[in-house]
C-alpha positions as a printed Julia matrix, in Angstrom:
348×3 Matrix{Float64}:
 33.35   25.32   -4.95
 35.59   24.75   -7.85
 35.92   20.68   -8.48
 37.42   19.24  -11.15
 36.97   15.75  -11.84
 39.62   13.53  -13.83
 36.93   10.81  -15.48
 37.24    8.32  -18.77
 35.8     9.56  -21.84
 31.95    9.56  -20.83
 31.1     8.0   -24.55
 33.41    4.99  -23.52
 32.58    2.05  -21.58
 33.1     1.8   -17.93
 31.55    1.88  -14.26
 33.64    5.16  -14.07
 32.33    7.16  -17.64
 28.77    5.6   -16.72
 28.55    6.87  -12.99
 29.8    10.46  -14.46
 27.95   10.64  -17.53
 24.49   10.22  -15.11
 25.93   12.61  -12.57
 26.57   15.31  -14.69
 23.56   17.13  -15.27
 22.56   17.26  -11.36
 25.64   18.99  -10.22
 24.78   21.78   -8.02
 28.6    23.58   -7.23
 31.15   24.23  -10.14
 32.21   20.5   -11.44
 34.1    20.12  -14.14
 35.51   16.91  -16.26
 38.76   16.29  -17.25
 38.83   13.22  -19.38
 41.75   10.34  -19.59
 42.9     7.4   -21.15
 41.51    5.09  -23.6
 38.69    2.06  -23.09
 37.6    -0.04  -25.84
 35.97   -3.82  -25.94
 39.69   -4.76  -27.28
 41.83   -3.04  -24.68
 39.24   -3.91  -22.09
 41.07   -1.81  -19.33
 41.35    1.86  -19.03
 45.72    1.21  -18.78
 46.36    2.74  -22.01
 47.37    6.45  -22.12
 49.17    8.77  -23.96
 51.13   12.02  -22.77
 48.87   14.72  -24.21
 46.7    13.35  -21.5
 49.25   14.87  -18.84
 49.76   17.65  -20.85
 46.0    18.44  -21.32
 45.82   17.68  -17.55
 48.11   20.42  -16.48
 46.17   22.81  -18.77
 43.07   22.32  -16.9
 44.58   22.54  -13.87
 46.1    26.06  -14.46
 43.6    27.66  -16.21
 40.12   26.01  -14.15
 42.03   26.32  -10.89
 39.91   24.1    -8.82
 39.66   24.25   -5.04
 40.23   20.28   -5.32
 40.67   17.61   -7.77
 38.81   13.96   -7.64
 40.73   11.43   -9.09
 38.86    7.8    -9.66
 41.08    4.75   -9.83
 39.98    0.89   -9.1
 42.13   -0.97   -6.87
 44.33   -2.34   -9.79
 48.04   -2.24   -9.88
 47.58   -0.28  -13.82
 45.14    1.9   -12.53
 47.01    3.04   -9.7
 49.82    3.77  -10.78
 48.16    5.92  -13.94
 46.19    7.56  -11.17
 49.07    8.21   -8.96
 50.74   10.32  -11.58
 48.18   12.58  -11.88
 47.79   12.46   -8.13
 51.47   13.52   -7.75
 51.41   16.39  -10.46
 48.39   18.47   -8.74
 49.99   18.18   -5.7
 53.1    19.48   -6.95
 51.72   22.39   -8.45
 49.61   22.52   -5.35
 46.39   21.72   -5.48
 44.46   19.49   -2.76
 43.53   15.55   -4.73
 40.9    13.21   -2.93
 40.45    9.96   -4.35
 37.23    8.0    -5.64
 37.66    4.23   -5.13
 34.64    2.64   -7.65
 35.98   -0.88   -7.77
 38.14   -3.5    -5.71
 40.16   -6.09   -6.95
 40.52   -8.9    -4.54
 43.14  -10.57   -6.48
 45.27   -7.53   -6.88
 45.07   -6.45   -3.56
 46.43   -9.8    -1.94
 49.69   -9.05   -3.54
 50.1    -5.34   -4.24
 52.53   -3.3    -2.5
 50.13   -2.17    0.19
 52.88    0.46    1.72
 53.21    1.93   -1.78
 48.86    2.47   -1.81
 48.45    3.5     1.81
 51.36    5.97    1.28
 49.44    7.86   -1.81
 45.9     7.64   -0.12
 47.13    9.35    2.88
 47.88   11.84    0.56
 44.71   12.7     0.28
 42.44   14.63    2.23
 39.5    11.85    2.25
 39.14    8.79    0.25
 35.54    7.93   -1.03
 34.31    3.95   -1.4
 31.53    2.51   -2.95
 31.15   -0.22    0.0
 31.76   -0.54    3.9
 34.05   -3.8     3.16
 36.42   -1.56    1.22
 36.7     0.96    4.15
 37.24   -1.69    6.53
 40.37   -3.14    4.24
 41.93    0.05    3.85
 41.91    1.16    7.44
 43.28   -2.8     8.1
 46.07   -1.89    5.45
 47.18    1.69    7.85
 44.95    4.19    5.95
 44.38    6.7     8.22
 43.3     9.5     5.77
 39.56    9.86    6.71
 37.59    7.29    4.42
 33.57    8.41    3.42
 30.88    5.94    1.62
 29.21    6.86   -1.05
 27.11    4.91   -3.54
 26.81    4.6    -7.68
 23.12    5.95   -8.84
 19.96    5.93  -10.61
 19.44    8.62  -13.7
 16.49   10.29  -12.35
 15.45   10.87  -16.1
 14.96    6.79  -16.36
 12.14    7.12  -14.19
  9.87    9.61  -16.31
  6.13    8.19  -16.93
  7.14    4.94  -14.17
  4.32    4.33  -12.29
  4.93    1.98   -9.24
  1.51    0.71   -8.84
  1.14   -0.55  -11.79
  3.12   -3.62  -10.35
  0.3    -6.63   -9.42
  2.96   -8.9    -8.06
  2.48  -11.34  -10.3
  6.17  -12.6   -11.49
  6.76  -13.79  -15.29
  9.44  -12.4   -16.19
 12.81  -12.63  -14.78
 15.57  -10.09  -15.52
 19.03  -10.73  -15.71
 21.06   -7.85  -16.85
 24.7    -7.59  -16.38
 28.22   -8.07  -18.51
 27.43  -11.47  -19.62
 30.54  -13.38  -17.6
 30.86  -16.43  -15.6
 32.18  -13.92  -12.8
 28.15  -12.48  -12.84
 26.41  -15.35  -11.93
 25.08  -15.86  -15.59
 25.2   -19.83  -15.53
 23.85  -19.75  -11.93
 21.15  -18.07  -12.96
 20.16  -20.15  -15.9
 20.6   -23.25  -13.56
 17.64  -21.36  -11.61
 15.44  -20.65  -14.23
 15.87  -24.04  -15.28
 14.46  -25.38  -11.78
 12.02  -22.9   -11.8
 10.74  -23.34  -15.08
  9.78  -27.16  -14.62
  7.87  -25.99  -12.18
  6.24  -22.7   -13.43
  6.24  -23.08  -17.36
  4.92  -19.78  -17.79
  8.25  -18.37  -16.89
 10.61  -16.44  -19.02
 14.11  -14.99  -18.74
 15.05  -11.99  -20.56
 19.24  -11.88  -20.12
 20.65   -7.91  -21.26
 24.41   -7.63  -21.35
 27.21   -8.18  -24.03
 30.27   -9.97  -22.61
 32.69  -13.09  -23.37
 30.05  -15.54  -22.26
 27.35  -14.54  -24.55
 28.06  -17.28  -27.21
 28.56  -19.89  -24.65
 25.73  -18.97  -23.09
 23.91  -19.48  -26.26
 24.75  -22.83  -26.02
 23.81  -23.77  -23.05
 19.83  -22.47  -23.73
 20.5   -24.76  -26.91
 22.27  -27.63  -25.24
 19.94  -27.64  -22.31
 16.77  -27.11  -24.21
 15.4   -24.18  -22.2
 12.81  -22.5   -23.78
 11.45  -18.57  -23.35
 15.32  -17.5   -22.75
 15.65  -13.95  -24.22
 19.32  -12.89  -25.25
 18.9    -9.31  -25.9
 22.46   -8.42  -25.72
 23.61   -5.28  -24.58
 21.2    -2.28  -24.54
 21.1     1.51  -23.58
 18.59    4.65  -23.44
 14.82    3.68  -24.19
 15.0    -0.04  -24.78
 17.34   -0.29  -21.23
 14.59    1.47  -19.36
 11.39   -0.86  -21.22
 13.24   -4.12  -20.05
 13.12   -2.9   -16.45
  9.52   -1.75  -17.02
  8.76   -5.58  -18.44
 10.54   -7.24  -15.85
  8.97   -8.57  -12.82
 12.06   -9.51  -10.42
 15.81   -8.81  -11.09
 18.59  -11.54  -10.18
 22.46  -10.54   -9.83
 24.2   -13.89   -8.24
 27.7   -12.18   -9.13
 30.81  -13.47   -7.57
 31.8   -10.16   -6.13
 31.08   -6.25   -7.05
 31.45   -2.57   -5.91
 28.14   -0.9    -5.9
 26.23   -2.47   -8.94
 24.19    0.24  -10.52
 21.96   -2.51  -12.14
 20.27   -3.48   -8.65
 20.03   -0.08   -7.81
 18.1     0.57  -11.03
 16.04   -2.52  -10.88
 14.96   -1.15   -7.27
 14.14    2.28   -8.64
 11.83    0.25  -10.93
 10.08   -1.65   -8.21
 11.73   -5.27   -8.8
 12.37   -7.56   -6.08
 15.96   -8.5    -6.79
 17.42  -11.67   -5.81
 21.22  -11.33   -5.17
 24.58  -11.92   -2.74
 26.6   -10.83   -0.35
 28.73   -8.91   -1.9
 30.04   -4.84   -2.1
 28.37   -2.56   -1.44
 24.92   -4.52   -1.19
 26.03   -5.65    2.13
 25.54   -2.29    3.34
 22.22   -1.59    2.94
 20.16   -4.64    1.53
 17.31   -5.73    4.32
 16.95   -9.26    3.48
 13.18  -10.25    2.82
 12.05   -6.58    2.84
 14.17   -5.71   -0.46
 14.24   -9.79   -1.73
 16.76  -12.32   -1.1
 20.76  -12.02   -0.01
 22.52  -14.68    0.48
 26.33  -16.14    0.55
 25.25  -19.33   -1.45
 25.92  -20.04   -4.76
 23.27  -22.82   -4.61
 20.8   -22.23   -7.82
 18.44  -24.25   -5.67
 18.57  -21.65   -2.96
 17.9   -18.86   -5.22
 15.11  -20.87   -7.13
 13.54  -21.33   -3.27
 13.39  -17.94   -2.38
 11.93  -16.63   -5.69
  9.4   -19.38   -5.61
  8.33  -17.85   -2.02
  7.75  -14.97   -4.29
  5.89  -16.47   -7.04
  3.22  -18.07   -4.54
  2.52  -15.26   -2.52
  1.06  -11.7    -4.88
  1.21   -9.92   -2.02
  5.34  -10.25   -1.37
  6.5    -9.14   -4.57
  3.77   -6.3    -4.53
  5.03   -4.63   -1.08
  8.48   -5.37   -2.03
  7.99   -3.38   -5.06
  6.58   -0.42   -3.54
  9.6    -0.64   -0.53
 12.41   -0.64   -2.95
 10.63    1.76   -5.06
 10.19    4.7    -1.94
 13.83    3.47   -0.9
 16.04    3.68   -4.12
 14.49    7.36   -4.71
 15.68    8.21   -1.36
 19.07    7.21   -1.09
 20.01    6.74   -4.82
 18.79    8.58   -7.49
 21.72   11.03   -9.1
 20.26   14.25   -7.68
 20.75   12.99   -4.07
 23.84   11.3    -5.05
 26.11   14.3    -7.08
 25.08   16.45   -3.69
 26.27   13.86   -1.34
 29.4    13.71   -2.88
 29.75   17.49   -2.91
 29.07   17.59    0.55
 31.78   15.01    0.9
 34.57   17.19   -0.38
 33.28   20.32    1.08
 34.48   19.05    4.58
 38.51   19.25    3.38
 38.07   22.06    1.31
């Protein structure tokens, strides 16, 4: 099978170039990339692109000759209608196009053209989302093209050398590590640490991330006077993987996601991780076995149920071990590139 797959530059920042990049070396048919577009910190959004990218598009698509293209827009009005063009052009030379929905944007879709989207996705042979909420609002909207889940992943490489059991349950260290952004719960969860550290002074928080909040955020640890707060800012490779291995829980209270590949990392590493409603967590997160979910935004709520956790060794030690034996079932990248490619081999 012959799939080519139209991706951002893999070097470039991005849920998109990221979930790529880590798929790539555990392909198992004939993928290829076709990169697009431009992302940088200043443009922010992948919107920008210039005509050689059609151009070099239509060259791949005539000489590789795939048996079906994967296309991988967010549900943004730019992004669609980028995505839609190259959509329309393999189609017109025709080749079959299935579309990879990574990301949902509430806001966008409450006034979008919903005709206009449903019209392009039946298109499609299948449509692919990241979480069960975004199936449920595209069928809602008249998609009737058939609509699989799939999930983001875990570079099997990161885990080299981990060894589970090395985990005593004892919880120092909490892990925040996300764009720094009011959007990921980053003043929520200082408001937690801050109850929980009057309480357990041994407590630290290690935050990993780069974002517009980062010198606010600063000020706040200043302003409020919280000590052991560790602003590492953003990080990658080796010195990603040894905050994971430091950490002892993992807390994401974000306002709203996809498929966050950050909890599904900190669960590959064994951390209980303390998180919401939202995405695709809702799919598959077993409240108490994996940590805490929950719709509040209440730090006190999420200091409660990681206290619960600090009390009791034993918790945080079995919780480790589940989401340990769980994430290497269900989402490490070798599972995850053949799952997709099992996908697409139904409407091939």
């Amino acid at each position: 099978m012959k799939i080519l797959i139209n991706t951002p530059n893999l070097k470039e920042l991005g849920g998109v170039a990221s979930h790529y990049n880590g798929l790539k070396d555990y392909w198992t048919e004939n993928v290829k990339y076709n990169t697009i577009g431009k992302r940088t910190l200043k443009s922010g959004s992948g919107i920008f692109w210039l005509p050689w990218d059609i151009l070099k598009y239509i060259f791949r698509l005539l000489v590789y000759c795939p048996d079906l293209v994967l296309i991988n827009p967010s549900l943004g009005k730019n992004a669609l209608k980028r995505d839609f063009v190259f959509l329309n052009i393999a189609r017109y030379l025709g080749f079959k196009v299935a579309i990879f929905i990574h990301g949902f944007n509430w806001d966008v879709a409450k006034n979008i053209d919903r005709n206009w989207v449903v019209r392009y996705f039946n298109l499609a042979p299948v449509v692919i989302v990241v979480a069960g909420v975004f199936r449920k609002e595209l069928l809602m909207w008249g998609v009737r093209t058939p609509i699989e889940l799939s999930t983001t992943k875990v570079d099997d490489k990161m885990l080299l050398g981990f060894n589970v059991y090395q985990r005593n349950g004892r919880i120092k260290n909490i892990l925040y590590l996300a764009r720094v952004e009011k959007a990921k719960g980053i003043y929520e969860t200082l408001k937690t640490y801050e109850l929980l550290k009057s309480i357990y002074p041994y407590l630290k928080l290690t935050i990993v991330g780069d974002g517009k909040e980062l010198i606010s955020v600063r000020k706040y640890v200043e302003d409020e006077k919280l000590t052991d707060v560790y602003i590492k800012g953003g990080l990658k490779g080796i010195d990603l993987i040894e905050e994971f291995r430091k950490a002892d829980i993992y807390s994401s209270f974000s306002y709203g996601e996809g498929m966050p590949t950050a909890v599904l990392e900190a669960m590959a590493f064994g951390l209980p991780v303390f998180t919401r409603n939202v995405g695709g967590l809702i799919d598959f997160f077993e409240n108490g076995k994996m940590g805490y979910i929950t719709d509040s935004m209440d730090p006190k709520d999420f200091a409660d149920a990681i206290s619960s956790y600090i009390e009791d060794v034993k918790l945080p030690k079995a919780t480790s071990l589940y989401n340990y034996e769980y994430a290497r079932k269900h989402f490490m990248a070798s599972f995850v590139a053949v799952s997709i490619e099992k996908q697409l081999k139904k409407v091939i």
